[in-house]
FIVOKE-198376 format. One record per residue (C-alpha): residue in three letters; x, y, z. Coordinates in Angstrom, 3 decimals, padded with zeros to 6 digits. Each point is the difference from the previous one (the first is absolute). Example, Ala and Ser with C-alpha at 12.3 -4.5 7.8 and 13.67 -1.06 7.14 Angstrom:
ALA  012.300  -004.500  007.800
SER  001.370  003.440  -000.660
//
This chain:
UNK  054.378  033.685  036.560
UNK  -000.296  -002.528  -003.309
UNK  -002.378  -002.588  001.310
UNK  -001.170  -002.347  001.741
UNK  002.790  -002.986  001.284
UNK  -001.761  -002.586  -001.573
UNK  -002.544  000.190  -003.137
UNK  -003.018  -001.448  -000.055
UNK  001.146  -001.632  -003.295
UNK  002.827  -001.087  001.827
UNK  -002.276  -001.315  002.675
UNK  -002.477  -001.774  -002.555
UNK  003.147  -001.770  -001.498
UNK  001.603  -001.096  003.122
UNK  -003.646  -001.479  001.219
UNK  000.229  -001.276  -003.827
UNK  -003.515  001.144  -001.115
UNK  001.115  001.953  -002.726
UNK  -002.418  000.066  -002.806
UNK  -002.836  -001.054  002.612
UNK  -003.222  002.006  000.624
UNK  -000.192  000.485  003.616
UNK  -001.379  002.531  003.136
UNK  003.024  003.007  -001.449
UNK  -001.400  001.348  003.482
UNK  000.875  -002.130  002.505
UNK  003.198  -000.629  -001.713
UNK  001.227  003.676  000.356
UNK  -001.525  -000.010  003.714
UNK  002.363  -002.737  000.687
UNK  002.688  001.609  -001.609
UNK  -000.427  002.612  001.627
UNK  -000.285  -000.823  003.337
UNK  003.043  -001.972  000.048
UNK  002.077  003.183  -001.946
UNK  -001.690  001.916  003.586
UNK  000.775  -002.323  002.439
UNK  004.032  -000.302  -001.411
UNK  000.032  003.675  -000.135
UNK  -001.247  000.167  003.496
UNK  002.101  -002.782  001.332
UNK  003.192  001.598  -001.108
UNK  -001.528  003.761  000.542
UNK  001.051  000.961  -003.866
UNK  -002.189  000.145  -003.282
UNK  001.850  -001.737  -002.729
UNK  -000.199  000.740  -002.904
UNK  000.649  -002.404  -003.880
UNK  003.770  001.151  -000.264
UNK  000.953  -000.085  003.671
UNK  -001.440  -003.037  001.557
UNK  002.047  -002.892  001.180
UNK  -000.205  -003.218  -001.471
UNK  -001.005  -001.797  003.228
UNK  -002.942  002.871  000.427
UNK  -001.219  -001.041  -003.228
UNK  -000.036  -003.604  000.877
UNK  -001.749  000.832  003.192
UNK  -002.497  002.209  -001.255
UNK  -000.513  -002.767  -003.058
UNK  -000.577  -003.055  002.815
UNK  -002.350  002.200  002.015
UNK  -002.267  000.920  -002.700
UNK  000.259  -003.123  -000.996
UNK  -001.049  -001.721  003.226
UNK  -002.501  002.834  000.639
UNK  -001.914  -000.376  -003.214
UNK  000.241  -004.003  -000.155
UNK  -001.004  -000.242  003.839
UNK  -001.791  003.181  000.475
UNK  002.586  -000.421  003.692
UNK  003.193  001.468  001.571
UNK  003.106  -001.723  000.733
UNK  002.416  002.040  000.407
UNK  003.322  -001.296  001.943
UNK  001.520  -000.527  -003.399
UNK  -000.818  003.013  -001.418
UNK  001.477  001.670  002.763
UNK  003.305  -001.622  000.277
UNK  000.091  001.098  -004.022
UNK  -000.326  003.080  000.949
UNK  002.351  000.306  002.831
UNK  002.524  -001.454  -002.343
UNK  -000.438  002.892  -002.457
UNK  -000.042  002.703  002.926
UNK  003.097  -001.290  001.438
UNK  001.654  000.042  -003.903
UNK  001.205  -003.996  000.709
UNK  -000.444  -002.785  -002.142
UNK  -001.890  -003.022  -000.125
//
């Protein structure tokens, strides 16, 4: 496997707090639950070079909303992922 989905550099410039001190813990806890709970959702582990472009974008939005709101909402997330299982297009 070569890595994660999403980096948390990638993560850290998508929240746009690069170059900002901040809890490096809770930021990969985040991360990483949302990578876990896409994996789950669609019953794969995906990996840097084989993970769709919508999983990405989910896994980005529920970090996201997990380490902003410290809450789940995940209806959007999983139509994203249902999208990516089913290999159709936004």
């Amino acid at each position: 496997m070569n890595g994660k989905p999403v980096s948390t550099e990638e993560f850290k410039k998508f929240l746009n707090l690069e170059g900002i001190d901040l809890d490096e813990d809770a930021l990969e806890l985040t991360l990483d639950a949302a990578i876990s709970y896409c994996n789950k959702r669609n019953e794969t582990e995906y990996t840097k070079d084989d993970c769709p472009k919508e999983v990405r974008l989910a896994i980005l939005g529920l970090a996201t909303h997990y380490f902003e709101n410290k809450t789940v909402v995940l209806k959007g997330v999983d139509r994203l992922l249902d999208i990516a299982r089913e290999k159709i297009s936004l």
